[in-house]
N, C-alpha and C positions, 0 to 999 in steps of 0.2 A: 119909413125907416129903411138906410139900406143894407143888402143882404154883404155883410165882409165877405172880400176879398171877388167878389162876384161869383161866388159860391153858395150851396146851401147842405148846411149838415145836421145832424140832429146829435143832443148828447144827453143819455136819457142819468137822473140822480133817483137815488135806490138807497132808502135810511128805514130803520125802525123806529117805535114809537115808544118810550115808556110813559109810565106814567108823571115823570119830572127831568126826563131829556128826551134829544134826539139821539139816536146809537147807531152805530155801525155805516155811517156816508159812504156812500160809493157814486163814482159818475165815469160811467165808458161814452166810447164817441159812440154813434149810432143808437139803434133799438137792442130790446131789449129782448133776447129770446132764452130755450128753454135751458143750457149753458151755459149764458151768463149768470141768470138765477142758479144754477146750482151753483155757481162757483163763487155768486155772492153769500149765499148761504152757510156755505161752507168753510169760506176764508175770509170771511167779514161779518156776519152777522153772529151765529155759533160762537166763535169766539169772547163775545160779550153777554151772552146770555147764559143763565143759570140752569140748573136741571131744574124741571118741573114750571119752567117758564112755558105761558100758553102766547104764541104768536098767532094772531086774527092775520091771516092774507084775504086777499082781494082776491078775485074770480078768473083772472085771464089764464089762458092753458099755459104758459109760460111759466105759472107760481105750482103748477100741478104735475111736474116733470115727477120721476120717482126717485134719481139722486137727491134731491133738494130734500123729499120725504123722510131719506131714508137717512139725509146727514142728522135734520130736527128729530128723527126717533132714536140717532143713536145719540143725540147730545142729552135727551130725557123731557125734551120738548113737547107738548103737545100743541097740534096747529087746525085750528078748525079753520072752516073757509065762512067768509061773508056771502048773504045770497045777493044771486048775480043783481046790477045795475042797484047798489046799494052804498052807497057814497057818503049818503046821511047817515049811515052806520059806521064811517071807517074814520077814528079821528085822527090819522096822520094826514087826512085831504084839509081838514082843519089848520093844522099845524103848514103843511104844505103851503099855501093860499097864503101867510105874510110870508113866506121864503121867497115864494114866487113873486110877489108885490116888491119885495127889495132889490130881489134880481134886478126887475124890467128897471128898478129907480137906478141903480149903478149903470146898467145899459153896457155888461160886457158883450163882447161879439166875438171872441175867441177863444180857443177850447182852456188855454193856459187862464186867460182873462176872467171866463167862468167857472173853475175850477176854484180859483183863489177867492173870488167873490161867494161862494157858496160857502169854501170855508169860512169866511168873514160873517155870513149870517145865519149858520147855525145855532149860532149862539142866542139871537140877539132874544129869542121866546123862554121865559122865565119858568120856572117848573113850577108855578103858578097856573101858566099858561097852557101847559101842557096839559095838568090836571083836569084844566077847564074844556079842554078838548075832548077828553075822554066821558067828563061829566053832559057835554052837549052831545054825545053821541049816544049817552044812554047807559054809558058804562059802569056808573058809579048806583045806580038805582038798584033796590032789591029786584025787580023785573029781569035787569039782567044778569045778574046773579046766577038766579034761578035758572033762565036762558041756557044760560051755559053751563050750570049744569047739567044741564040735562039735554045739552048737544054733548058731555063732555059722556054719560051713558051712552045715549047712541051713538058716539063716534069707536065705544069702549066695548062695545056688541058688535059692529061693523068690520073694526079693524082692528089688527095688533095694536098698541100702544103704550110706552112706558107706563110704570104703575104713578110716577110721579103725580105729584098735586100741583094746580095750578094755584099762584099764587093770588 
């Protein structure tokens, strides 16, 4: 495959998960560090979420900034984190994985090219599909339920936290 333009760039896409869509898209050129997350957070994500919605993030220091923390505790969010190298727990790598698969079948190679290609296949996962995501990852079971609640105490011992419920 070759690299367009004889260059090589990276452009990292950054969505949330419900339980019957994909929410909040975002794709900057480059990586992704502790700034961009808060400012996806903040003016992308937030935006579409409810109070007393619980966001599951992933582990990298980048999701663990304190703006990012502190936009999800004033929106009434609670945000536990996944334990680290936990993948088979996060169903939006589920969800990810046909996104990623349709990308590579399109085969854009530029930042405009996949940009509009990604809008084109957020769609294409049925909130069927999504459900089944959450259900493969464990989420739908009483097991984790319970789980969470009872990260949702210790996280309620630990640290401030809106009094909101999670849904």
């Amino acid at each position: 495959m070759d690299v367009p333009f004889g260059s090589w760039g990276t452009q990292k896409f950054i969505a949330g998960l419900t339980a019957d869509a994909m929410i909040a898209p975002w794709v900057i050129k480059g990586a992704i560090d502790g700034a961009a997350f808060a400012a996806d957070v903040e003016k992308v994500l937030i935006p579409e979420l409810d109070p007393g919605t619980v966001v599951i993030l992933d582990n990298p220091a980048t999701n663990k900034k304190a703006v990012a923390a502190k936009a999800m505790q004033n929106a009434g969010c609670w945000f536990p984190f996944l334990p680290p190298y936990s993948s088979d727990l996060n169903p939006i790598e589920m969800a990810f994985s046909k996104l990623k698969a349709q990308l590579r079948h399109i085969g854009a190679r530029t930042f405009t090219d996949i940009f509009e290609a990604i809008a084109r296949v957020c769609d294409l996962n049925t909130p069927q599909e999504y459900r089944n995501c959450f259900k493969a990852a464990g989420y739908v079971s009483g097991y984790w339920r319970c789980a969470l609640a009872a990260l949702r105490v210790e996280s309620a011992e630990s640290s401030p936290r809106p009094s909101a419920q999670p849904r």
